[in-house]
C-alpha positions, 0 to 999 in steps of 0.5 A, spaced: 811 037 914 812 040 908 808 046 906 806 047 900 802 053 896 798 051 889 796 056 884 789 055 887 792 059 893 795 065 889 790 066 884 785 067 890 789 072 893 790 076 887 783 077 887 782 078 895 787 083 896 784 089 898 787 096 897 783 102 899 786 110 895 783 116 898 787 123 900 790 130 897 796 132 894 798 136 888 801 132 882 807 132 880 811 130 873 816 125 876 814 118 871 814 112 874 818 108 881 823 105 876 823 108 867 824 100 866 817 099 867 816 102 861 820 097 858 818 089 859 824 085 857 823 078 857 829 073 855 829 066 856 822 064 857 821 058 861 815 053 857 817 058 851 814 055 844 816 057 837 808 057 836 807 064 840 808 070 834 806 077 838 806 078 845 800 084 847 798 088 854 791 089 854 787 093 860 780 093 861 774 099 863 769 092 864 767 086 863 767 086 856 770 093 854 779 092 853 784 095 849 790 093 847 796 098 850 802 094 846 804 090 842 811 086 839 813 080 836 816 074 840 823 072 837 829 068 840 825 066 846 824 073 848 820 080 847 821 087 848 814 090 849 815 098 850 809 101 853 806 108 852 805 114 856 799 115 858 793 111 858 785 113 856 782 116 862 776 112 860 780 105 863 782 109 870 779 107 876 780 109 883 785 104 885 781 103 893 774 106 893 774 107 900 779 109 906 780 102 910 782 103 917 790 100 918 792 104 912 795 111 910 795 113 902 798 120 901 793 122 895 787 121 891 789 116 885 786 112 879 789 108 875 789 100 872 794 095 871 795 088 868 799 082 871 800 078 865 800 078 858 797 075 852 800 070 847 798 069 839 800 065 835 801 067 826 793 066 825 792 072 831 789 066 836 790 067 843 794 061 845 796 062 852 799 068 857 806 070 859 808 072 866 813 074 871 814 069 878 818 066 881 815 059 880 811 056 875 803 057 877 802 050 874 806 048 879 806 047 887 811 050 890 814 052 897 811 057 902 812 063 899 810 066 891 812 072 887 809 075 882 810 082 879 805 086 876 805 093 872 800 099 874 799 105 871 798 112 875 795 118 874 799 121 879 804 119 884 802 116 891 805 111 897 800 107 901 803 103 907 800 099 913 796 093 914 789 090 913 787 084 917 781 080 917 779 073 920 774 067 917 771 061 920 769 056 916 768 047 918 772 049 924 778 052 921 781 059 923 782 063 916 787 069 918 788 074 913 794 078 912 795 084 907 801 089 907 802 095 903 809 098 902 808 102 895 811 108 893 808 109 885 810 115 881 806 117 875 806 113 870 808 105 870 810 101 876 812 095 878 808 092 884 812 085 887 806 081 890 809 076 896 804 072 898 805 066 903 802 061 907 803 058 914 799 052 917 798 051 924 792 045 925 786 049 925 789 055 923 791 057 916 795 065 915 795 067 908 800 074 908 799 078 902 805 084 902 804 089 896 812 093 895 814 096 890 821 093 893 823 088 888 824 082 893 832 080 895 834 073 895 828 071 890 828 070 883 824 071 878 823 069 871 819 070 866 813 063 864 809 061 858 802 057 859 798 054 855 791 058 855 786 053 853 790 048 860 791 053 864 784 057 864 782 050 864 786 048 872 784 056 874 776 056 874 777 048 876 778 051 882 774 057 882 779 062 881 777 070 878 778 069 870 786 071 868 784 076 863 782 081 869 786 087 870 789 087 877 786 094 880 778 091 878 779 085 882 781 088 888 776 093 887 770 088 886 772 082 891 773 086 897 772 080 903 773 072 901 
């Protein structure tokens, strides 16, 4: 039988994954794993509407308190959205606030991130969010979703290993697989989230790998969602708000 992985399923799993940082090491001015993370190009936007005028990256210190980073126009279904250098030292966080056994962190690191961007339309109302995937988050798709995000460092760092943990509910078997192969520079990166799902009768096995490799033999492209739907579909089925940073959610849902 075919399986199938909804929004529902990868939406979770941004908000569940579970990174720890902790260690010691000297800094070093090498910027960024790839200079294209300060650049987000965006050509052909898949559901692209002639009602978006500005695109905007936005992080977040807390529930309430965020800054707008960047910010350009969408023009011919696209944009180029450059994002700057540094980043406030009030909107850093430590990225895992304890060590979790299974995993190896080279050096103590703070920092924030975002995995989508905002979409206004000519009034400056927000209309719908941007994002870089290899499927449509409306859509269901096959076992396996890729989705990118972009995270700021306030110093270079790699994390490798795995974090397993297991949940039972009504008589299912939840198995949960997280896997971090990063190498971060200081300054912007782009983490490929891979998440999949592998269903054997009363077990379920969600796999969750970070990298900082982009994935081979997958393509990604860039899509466009209607808000007011799309938060709509999202807390419908009980996923975290959209507008949260990805480094927060990882630190405030620890366990599922």
């Amino acid at each position: 039988m075919k399986q199938t992985m909804t929004k529902s399923w990868f939406f979770l799993t941004l908000g569940i994954a579970t990174i720890t940082f902790f260690a010691c090491s000297k800094d070093d001015d090498s910027e960024g794993n790839d200079k294209n993370a300060f650049t987000i190009n965006a050509v052909n936007v898949i559901n692209g509407s002639d009602r978006i005028s500005t695109v905007s990256a936005v992080i977040w210190r807390d529930e309430i308190s965020r800054q707008t980073i960047a910010q350009t126009q969408f023009q011919n279904n696209g944009f180029t959205l450059q994002l700057p250098a540094t980043v406030s030292d009030e909107y850093l966080e430590p990225l895992f606030y304890s060590l979790e056994e299974g995993i190896t962190i080279s050096n103590t690191v703070r920092g924030v991130s975002f995995w989508n961007l905002r979409a206004y339309n000519s009034d400056d109302n927000r209309i719908g969010i941007l994002y870089y995937a290899s499927a449509d988050f409306d859509d269901d798709v096959d076992n396996i979703m890729v989705a990118a995000s972009w995270i700021y460092v306030d110093r270079n760092v790699t994390v490798s290993g795995q974090i397993k943990g297991v949940d039972e509910r009504n008589g299912i078997v939840y198995e949960y697989i997280n896997n971090y192969n990063l190498t971060l520079r200081r300054g912007w990166n782009i983490i490929y989230e891979i998440g999949t799902i592998n269903e054997l009768e009363n077990n379920i096995t969600y796999t969750h790998t970070f990298s900082s490799q982009r994935p081979s033999r997958v393509t990604l492209n860039w899509y466009f969602n209607d808000y007011e739907d799309f938060t709509a579909s999202i807390n419908s089925a009980r996923i975290l708000p959209v507008e949260k940073d990805f480094s927060t959610k990882l630190n405030r849902n620890r366990k599922r």
